[in-house]
Every structure is written in C-alpha cells, then in structure tokens.
PDB file of N, H, CA, C and O in Angstrom:
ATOM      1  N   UNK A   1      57.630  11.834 162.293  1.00  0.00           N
ATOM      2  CA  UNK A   1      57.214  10.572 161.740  1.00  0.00           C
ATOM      3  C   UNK A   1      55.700  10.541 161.529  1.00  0.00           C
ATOM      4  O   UNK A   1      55.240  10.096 160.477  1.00  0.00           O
ATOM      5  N   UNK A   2      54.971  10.972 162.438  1.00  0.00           N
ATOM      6  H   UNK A   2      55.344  11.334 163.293  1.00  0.00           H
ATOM      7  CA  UNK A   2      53.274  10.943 162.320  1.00  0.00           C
ATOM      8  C   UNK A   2      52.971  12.176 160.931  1.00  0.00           C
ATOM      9  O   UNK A   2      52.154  12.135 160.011  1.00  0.00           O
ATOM     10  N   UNK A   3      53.948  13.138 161.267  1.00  0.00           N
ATOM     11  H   UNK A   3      54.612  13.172 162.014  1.00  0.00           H
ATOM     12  CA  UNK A   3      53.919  14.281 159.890  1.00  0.00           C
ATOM     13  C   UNK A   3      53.552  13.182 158.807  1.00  0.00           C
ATOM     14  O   UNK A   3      52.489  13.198 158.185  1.00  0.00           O
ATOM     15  N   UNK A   4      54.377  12.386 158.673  1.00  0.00           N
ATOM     16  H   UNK A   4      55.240  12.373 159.178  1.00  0.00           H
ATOM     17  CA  UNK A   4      54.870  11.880 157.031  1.00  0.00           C
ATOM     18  C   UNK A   4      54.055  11.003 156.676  1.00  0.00           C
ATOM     19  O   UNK A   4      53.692  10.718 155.535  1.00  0.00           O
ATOM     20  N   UNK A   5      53.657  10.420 157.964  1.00  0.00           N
ATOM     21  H   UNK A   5      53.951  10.651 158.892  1.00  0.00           H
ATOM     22  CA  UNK A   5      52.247   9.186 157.531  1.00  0.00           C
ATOM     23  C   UNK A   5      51.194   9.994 157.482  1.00  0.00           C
ATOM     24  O   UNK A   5      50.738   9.887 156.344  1.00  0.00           O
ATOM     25  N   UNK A   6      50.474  10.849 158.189  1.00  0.00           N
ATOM     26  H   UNK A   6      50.844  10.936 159.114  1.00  0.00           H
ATOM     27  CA  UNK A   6      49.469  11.470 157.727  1.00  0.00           C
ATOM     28  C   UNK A   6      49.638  12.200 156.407  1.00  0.00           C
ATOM     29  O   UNK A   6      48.622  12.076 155.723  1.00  0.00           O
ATOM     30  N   UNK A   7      50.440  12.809 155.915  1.00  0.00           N
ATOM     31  H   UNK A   7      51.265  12.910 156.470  1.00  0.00           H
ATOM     32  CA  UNK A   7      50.321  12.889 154.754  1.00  0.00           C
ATOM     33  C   UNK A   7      50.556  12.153 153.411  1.00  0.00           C
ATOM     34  O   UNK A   7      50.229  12.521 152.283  1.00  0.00           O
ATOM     35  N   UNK A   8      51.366  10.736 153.898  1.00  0.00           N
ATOM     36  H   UNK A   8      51.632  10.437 154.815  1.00  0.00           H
ATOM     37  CA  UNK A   8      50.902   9.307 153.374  1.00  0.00           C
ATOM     38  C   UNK A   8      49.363   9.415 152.682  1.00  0.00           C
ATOM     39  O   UNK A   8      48.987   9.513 151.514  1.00  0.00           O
ATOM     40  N   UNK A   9      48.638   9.348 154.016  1.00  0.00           N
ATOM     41  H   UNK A   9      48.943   9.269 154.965  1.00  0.00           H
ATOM     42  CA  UNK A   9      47.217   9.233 153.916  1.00  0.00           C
ATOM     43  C   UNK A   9      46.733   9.808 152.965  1.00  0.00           C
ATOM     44  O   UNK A   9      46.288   9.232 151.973  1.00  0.00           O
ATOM     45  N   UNK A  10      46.753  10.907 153.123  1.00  0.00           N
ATOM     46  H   UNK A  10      47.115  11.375 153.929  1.00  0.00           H
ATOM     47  CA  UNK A  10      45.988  11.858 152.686  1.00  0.00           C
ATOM     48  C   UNK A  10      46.535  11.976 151.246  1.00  0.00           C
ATOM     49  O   UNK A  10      45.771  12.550 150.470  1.00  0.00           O
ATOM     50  N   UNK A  11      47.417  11.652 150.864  1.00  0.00           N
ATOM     51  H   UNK A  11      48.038  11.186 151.495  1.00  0.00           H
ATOM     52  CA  UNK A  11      48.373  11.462 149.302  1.00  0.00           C
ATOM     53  C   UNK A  11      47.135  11.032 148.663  1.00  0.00           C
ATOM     54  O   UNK A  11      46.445  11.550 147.786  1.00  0.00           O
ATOM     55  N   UNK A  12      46.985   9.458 149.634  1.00  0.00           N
ATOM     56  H   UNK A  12      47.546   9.037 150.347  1.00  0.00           H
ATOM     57  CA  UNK A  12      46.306   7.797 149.311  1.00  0.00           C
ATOM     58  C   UNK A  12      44.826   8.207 149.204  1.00  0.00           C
ATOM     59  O   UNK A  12      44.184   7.836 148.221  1.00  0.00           O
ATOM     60  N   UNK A  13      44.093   9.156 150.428  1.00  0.00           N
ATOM     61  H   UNK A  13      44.614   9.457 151.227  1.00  0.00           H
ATOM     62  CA  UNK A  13      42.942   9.389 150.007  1.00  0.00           C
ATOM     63  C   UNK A  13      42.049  10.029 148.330  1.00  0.00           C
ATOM     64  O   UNK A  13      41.039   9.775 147.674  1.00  0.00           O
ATOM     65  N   UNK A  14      43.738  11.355 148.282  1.00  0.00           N
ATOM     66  H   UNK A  14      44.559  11.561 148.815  1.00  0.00           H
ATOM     67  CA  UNK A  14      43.531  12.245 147.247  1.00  0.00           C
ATOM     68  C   UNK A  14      43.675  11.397 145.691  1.00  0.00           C
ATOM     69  O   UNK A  14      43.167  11.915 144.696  1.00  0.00           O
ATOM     70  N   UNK A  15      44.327  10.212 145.602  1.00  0.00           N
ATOM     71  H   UNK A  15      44.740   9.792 146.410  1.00  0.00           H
ATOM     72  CA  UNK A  15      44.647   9.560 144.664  1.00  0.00           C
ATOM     73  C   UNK A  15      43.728   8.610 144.244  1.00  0.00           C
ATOM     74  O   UNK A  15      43.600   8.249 143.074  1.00  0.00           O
ATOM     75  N   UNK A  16      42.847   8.049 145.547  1.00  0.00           N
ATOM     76  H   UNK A  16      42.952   8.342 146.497  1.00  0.00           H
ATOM     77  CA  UNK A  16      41.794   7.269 145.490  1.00  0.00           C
ATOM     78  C   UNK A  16      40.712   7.469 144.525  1.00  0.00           C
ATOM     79  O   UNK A  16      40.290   6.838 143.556  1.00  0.00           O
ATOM     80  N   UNK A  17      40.223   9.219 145.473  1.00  0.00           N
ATOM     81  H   UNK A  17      40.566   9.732 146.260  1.00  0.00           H
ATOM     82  CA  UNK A  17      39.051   9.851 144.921  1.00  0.00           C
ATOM     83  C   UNK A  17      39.339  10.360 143.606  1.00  0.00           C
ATOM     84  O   UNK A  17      38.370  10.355 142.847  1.00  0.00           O
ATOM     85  N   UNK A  18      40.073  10.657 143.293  1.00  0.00           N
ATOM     86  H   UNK A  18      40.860  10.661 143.910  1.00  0.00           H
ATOM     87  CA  UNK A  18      40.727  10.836 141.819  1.00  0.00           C
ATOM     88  C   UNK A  18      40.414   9.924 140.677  1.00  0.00           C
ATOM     89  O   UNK A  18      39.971  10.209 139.564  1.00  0.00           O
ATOM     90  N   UNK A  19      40.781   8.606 141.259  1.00  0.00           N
ATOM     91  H   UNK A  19      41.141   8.374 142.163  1.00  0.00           H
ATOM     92  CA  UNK A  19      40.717   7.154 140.231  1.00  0.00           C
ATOM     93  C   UNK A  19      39.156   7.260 140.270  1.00  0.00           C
ATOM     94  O   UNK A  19      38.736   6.932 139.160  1.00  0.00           O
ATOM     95  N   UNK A  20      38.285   7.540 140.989  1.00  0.00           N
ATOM     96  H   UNK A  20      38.626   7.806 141.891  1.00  0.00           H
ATOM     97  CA  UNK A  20      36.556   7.448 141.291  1.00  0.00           C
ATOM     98  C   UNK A  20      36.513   8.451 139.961  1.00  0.00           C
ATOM     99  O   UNK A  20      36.325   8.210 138.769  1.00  0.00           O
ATOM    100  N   UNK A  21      36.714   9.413 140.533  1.00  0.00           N
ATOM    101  H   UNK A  21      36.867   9.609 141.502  1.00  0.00           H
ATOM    102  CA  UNK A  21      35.985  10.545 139.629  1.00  0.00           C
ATOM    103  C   UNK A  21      36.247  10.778 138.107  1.00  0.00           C
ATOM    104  O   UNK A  21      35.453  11.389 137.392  1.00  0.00           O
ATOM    105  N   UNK A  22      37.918  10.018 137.482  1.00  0.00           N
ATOM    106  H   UNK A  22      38.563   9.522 138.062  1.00  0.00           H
ATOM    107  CA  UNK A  22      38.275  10.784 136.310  1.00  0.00           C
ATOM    108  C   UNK A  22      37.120   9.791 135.353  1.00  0.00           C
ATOM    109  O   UNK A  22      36.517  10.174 134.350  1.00  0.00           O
ATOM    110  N   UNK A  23      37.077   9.077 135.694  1.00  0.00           N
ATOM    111  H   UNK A  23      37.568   8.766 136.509  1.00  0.00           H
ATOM    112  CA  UNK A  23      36.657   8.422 134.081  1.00  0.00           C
ATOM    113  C   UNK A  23      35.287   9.237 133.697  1.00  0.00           C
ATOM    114  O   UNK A  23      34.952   9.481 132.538  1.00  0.00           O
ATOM    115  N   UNK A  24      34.643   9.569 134.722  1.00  0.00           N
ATOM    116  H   UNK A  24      34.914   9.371 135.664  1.00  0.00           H
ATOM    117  CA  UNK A  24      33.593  10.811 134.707  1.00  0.00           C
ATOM    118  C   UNK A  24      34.036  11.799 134.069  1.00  0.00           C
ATOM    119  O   UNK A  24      33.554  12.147 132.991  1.00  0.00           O
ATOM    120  N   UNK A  25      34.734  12.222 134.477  1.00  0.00           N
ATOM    121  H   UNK A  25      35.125  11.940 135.353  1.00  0.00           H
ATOM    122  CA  UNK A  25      35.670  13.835 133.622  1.00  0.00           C
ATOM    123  C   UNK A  25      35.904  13.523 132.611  1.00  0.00           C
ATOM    124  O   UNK A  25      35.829  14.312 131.669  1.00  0.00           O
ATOM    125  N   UNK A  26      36.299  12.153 132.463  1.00  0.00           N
ATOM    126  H   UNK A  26      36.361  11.512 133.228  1.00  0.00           H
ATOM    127  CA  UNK A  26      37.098  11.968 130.768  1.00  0.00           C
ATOM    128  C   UNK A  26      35.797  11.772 129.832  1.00  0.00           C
ATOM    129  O   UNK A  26      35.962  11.899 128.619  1.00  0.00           O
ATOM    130  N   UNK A  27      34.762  11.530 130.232  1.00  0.00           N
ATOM    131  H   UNK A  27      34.627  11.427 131.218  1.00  0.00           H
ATOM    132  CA  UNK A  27      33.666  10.800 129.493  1.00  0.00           C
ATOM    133  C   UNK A  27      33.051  12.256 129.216  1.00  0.00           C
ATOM    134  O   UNK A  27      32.654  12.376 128.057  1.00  0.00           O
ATOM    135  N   UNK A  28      32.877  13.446 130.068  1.00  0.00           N
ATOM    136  H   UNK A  28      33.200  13.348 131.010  1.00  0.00           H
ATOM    137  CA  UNK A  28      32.523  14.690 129.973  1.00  0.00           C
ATOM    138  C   UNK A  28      33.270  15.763 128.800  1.00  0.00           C
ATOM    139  O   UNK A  28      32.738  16.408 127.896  1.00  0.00           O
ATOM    140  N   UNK A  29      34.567  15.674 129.170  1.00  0.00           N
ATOM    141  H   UNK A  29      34.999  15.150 129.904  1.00  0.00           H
ATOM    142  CA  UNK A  29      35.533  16.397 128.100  1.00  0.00           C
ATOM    143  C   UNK A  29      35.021  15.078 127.021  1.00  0.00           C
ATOM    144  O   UNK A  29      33.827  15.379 126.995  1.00  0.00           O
ATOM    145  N   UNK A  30      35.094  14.144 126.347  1.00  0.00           N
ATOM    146  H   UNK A  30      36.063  13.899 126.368  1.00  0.00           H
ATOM    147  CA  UNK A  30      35.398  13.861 125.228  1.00  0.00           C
ATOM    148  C   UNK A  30      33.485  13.891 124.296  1.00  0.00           C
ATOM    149  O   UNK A  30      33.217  13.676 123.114  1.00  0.00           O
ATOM    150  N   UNK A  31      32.663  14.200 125.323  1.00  0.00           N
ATOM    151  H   UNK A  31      32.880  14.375 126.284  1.00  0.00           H
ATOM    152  CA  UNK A  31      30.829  14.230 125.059  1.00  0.00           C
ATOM    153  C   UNK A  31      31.279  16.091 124.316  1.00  0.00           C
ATOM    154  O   UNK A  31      30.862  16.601 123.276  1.00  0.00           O
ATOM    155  N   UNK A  32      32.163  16.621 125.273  1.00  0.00           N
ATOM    156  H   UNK A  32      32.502  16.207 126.118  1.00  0.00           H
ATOM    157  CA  UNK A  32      32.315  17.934 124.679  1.00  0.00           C
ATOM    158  C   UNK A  32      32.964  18.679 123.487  1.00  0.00           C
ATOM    159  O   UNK A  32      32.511  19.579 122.780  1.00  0.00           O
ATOM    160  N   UNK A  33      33.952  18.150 123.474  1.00  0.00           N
ATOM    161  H   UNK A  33      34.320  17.418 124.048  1.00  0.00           H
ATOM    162  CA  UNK A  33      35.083  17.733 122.337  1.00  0.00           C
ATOM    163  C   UNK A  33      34.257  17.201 121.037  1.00  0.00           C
ATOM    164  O   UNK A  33      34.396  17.818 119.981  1.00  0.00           O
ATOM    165  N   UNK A  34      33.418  16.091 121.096  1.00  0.00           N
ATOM    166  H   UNK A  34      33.306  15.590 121.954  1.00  0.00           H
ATOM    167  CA  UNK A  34      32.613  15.107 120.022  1.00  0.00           C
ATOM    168  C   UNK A  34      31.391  16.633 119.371  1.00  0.00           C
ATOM    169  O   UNK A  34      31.194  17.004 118.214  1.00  0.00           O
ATOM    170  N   UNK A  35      30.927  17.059 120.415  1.00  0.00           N
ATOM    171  H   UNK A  35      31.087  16.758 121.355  1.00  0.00           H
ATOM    172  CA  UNK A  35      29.750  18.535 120.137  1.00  0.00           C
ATOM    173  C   UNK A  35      30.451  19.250 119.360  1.00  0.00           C
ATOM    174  O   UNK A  35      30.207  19.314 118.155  1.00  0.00           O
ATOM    175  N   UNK A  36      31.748  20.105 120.122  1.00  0.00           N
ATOM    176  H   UNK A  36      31.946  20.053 121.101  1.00  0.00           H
ATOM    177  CA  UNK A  36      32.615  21.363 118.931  1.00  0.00           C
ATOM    178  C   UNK A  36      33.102  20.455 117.722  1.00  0.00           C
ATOM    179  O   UNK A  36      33.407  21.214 116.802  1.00  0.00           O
ATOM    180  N   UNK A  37      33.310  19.021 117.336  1.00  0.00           N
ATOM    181  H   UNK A  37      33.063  18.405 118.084  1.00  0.00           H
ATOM    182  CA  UNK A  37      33.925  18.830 116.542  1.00  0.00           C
ATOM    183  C   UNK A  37      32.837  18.732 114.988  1.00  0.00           C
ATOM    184  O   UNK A  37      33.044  18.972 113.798  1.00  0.00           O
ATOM    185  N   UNK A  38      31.629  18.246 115.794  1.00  0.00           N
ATOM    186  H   UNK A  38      31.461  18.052 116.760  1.00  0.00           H
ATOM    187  CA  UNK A  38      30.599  18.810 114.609  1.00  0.00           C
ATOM    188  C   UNK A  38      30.038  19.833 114.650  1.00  0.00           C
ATOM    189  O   UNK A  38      29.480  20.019 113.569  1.00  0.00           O
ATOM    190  N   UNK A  39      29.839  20.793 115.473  1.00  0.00           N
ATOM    191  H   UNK A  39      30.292  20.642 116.352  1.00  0.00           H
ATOM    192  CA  UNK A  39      29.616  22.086 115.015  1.00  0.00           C
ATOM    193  C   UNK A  39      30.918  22.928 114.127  1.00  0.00           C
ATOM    194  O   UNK A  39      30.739  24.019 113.586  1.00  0.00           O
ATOM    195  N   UNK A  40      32.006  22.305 114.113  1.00  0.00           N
ATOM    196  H   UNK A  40      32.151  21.418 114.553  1.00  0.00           H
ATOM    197  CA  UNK A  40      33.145  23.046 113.138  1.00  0.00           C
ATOM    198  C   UNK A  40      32.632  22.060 111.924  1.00  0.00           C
ATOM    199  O   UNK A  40      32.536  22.656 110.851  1.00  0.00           O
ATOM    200  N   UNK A  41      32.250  20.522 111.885  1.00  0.00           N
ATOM    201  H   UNK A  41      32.329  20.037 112.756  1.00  0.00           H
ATOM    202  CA  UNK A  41      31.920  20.321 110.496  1.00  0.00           C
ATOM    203  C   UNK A  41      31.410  20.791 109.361  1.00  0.00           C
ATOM    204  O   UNK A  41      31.734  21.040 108.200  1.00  0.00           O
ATOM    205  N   UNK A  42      30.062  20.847 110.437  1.00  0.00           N
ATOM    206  H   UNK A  42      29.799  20.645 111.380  1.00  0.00           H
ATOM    207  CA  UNK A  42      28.993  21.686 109.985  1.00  0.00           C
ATOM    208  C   UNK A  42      29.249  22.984 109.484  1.00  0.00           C
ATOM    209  O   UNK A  42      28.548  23.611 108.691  1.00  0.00           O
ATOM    210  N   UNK A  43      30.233  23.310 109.972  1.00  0.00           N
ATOM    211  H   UNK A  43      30.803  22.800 110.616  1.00  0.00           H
ATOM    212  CA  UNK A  43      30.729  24.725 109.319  1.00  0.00           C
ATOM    213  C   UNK A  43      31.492  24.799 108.114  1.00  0.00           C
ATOM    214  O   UNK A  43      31.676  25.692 107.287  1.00  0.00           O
ATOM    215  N   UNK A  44      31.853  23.723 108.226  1.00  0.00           N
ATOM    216  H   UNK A  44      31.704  22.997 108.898  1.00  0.00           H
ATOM    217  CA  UNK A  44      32.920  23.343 106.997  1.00  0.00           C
ATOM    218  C   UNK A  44      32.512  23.246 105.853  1.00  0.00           C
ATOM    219  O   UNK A  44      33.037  23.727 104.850  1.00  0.00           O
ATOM    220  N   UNK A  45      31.242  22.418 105.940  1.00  0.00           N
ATOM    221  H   UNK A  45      30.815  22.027 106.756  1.00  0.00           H
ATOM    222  CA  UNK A  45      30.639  22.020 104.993  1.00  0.00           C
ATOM    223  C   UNK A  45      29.569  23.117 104.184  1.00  0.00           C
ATOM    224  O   UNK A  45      29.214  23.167 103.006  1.00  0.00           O
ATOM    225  N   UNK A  46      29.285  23.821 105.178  1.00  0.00           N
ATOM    226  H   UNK A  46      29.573  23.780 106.135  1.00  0.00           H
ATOM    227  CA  UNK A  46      28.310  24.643 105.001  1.00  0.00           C
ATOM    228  C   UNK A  46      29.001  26.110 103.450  1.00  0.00           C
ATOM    229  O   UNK A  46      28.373  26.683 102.560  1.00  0.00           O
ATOM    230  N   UNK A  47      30.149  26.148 103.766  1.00  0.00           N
ATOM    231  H   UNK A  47      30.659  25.682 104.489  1.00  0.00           H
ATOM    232  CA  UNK A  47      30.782  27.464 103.467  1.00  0.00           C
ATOM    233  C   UNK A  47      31.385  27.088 102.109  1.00  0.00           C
ATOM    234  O   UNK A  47      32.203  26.174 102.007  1.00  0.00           O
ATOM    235  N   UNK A  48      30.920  27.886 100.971  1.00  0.00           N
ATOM    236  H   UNK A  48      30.255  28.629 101.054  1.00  0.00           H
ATOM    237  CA  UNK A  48      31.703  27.949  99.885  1.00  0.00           C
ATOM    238  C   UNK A  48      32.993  27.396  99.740  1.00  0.00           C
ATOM    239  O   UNK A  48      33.765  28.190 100.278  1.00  0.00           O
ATOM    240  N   UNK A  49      33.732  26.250  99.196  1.00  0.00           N
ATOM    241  H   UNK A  49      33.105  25.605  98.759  1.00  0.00           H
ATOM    242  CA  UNK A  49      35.277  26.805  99.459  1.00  0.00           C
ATOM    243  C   UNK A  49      35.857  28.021  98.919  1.00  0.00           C
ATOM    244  O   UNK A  49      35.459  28.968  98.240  1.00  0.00           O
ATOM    245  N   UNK A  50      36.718  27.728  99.352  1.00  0.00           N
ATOM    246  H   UNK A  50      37.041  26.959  99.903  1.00  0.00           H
ATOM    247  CA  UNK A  50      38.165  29.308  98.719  1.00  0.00           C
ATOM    248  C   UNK A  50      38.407  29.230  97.712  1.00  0.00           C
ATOM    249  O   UNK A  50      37.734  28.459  97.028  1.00  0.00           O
ATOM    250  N   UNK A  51      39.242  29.811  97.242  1.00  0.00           N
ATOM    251  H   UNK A  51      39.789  30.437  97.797  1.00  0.00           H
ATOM    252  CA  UNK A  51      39.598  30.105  95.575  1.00  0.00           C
ATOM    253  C   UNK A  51      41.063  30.296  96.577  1.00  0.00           C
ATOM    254  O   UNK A  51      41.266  31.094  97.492  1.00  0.00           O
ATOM    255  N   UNK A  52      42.339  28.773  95.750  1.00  0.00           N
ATOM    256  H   UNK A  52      42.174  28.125  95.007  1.00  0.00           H
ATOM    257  CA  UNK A  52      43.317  29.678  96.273  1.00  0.00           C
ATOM    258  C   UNK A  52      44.008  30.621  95.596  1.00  0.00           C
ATOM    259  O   UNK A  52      43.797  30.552  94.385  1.00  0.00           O
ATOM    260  N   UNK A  53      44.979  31.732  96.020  1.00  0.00           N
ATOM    261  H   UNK A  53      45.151  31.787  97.004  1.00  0.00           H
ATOM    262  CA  UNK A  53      45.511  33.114  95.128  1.00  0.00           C
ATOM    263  C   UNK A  53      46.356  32.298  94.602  1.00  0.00           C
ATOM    264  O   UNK A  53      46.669  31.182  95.017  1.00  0.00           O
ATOM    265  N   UNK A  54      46.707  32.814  93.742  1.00  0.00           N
ATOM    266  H   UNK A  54      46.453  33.721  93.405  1.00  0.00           H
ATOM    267  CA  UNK A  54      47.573  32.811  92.530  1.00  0.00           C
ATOM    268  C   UNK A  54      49.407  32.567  93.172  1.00  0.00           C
ATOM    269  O   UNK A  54      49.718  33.558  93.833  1.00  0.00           O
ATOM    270  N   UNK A  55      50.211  31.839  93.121  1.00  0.00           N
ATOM    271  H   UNK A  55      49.958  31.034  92.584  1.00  0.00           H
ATOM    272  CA  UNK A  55      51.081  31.846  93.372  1.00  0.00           C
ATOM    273  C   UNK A  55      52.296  32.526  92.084  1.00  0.00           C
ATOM    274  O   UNK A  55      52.578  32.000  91.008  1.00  0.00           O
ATOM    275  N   UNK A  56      52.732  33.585  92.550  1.00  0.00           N
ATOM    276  H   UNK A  56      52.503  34.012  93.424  1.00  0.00           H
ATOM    277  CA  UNK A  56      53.718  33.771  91.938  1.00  0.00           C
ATOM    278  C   UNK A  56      54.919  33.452  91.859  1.00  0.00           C
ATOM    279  O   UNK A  56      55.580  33.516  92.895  1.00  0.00           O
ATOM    280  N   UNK A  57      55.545  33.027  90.652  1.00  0.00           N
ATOM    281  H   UNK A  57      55.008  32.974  89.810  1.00  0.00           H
ATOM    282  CA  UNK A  57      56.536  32.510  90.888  1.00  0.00           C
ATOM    283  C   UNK A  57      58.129  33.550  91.070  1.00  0.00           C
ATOM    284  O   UNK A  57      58.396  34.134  90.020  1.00  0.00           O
ATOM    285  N   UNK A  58      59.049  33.789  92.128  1.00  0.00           N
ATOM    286  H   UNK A  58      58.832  33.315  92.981  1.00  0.00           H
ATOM    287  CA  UNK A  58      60.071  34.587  91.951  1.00  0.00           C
ATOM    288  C   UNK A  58      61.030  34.220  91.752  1.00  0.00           C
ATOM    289  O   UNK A  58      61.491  33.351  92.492  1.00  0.00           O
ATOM    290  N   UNK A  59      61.722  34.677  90.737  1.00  0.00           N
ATOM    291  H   UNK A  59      61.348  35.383  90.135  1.00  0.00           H
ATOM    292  CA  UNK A  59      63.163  34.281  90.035  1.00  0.00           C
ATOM    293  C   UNK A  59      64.296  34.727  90.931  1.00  0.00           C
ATOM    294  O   UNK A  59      64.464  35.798  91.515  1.00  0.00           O
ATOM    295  N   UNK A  60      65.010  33.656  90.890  1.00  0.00           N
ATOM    296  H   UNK A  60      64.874  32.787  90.416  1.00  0.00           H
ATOM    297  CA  UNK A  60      66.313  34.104  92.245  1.00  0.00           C
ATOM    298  C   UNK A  60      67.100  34.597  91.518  1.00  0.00           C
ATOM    299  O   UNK A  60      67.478  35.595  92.132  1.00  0.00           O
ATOM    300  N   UNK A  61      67.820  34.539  90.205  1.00  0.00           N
ATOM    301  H   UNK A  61      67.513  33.729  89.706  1.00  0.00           H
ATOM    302  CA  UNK A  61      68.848  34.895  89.642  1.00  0.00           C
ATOM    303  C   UNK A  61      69.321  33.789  88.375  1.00  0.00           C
ATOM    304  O   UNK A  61      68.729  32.759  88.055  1.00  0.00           O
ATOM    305  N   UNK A  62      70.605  34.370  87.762  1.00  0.00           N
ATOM    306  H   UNK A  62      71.086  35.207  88.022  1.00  0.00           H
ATOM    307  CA  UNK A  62      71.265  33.362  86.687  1.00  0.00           C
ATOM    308  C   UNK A  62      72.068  32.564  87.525  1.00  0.00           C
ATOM    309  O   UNK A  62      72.613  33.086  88.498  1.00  0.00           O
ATOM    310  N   UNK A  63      72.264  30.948  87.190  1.00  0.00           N
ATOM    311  H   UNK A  63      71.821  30.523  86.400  1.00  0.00           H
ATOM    312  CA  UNK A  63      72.809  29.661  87.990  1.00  0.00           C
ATOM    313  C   UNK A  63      74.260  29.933  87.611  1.00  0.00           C
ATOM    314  O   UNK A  63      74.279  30.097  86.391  1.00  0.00           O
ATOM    315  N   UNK A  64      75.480  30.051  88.123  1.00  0.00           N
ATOM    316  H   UNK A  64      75.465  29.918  89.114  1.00  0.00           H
ATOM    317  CA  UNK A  64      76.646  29.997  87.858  1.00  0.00           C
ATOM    318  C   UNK A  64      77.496  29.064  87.874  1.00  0.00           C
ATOM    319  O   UNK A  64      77.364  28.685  89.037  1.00  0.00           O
ATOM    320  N   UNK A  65      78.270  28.420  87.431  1.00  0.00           N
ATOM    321  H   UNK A  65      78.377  28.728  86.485  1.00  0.00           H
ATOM    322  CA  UNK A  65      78.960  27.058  87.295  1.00  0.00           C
ATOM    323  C   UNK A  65      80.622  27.340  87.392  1.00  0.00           C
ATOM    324  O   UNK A  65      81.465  27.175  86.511  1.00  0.00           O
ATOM    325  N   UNK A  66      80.779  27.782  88.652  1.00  0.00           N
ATOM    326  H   UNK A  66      80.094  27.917  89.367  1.00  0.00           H
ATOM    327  CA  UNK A  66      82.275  27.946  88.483  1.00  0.00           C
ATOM    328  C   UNK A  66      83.104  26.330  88.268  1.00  0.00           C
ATOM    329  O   UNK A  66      82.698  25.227  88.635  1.00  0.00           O
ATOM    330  N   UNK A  67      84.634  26.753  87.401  1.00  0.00           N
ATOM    331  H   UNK A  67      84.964  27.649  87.103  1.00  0.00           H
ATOM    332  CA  UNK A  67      85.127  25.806  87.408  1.00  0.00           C
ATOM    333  C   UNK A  67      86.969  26.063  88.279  1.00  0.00           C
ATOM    334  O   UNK A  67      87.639  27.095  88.308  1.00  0.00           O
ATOM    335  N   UNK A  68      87.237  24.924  88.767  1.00  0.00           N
ATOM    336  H   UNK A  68      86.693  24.085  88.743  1.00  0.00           H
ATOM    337  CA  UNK A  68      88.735  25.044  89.571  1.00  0.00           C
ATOM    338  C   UNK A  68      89.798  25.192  88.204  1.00  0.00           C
ATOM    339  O   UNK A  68      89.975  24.573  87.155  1.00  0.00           O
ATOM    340  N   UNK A  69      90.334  26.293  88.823  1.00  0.00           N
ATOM    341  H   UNK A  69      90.191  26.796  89.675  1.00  0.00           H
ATOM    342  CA  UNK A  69      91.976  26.809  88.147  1.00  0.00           C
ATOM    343  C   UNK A  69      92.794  26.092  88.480  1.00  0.00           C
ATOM    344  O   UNK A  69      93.095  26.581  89.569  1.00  0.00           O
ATOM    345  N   UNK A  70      93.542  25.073  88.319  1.00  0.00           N
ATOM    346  H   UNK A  70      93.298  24.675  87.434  1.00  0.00           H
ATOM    347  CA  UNK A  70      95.173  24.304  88.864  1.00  0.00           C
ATOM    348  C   UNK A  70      95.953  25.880  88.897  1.00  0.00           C
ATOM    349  O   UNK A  70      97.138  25.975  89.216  1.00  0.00           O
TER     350      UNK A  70
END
C-alpha cells in the first residue's frame, strides 16, 4: 500500500514539473521551427524555378465495345 502511494506521488510530482516547464519547450520548438521555416523561404525564393519535363503522353491501346449474343 505505501508502494502505490509513493508512487502516487511521485506520478503527481513528475506531472507537476512537467505542466511548469512545457510551455517553455513549446515556445522554444516553435522560435525554432519559425527560424528553419524562413531559412527554406529564403531558399525558395532565391532559386530559379524549374522548367517542368515534358510529359509524355502513352497510348494504352484500341477501346473495344463488345456487344451481348442472346
């Protein structure tokens, strides 16, 4: 029984310090995320576009129209 409440606790402590710390973490990942997302702009913008290739078109075959025999 003392097993299960101390690790009650310690659940409650680990969940506590958690709620403290994420909005920190989240504010860190998304300051980081916001940086790579304009350094890929910047890249974007920077670069010639493409030329796209040529799509060829491939012929499947002649369409056949069977009809029912009685």
């Amino acid at each position: 029984m003392v097993g299960l409440l101390k690790f009650f606790l310690i659940l409650t402590v680990i969940v506590y310090i958690f709620k403290i710390i994420a909005p920190f973490i989240v504010k860190y990942l998304l300051n980081r995320l916001s940086k790579k997302m304009q350094y890929f702009d910047a890249d974007l913008s920077s670069s010639p576009p493409k030329k796209e290739a040529k799509k060829t078109k491939v012929e499947m075959g002649e369409y056949i129209d069977y009809e029912e025999i009685d």
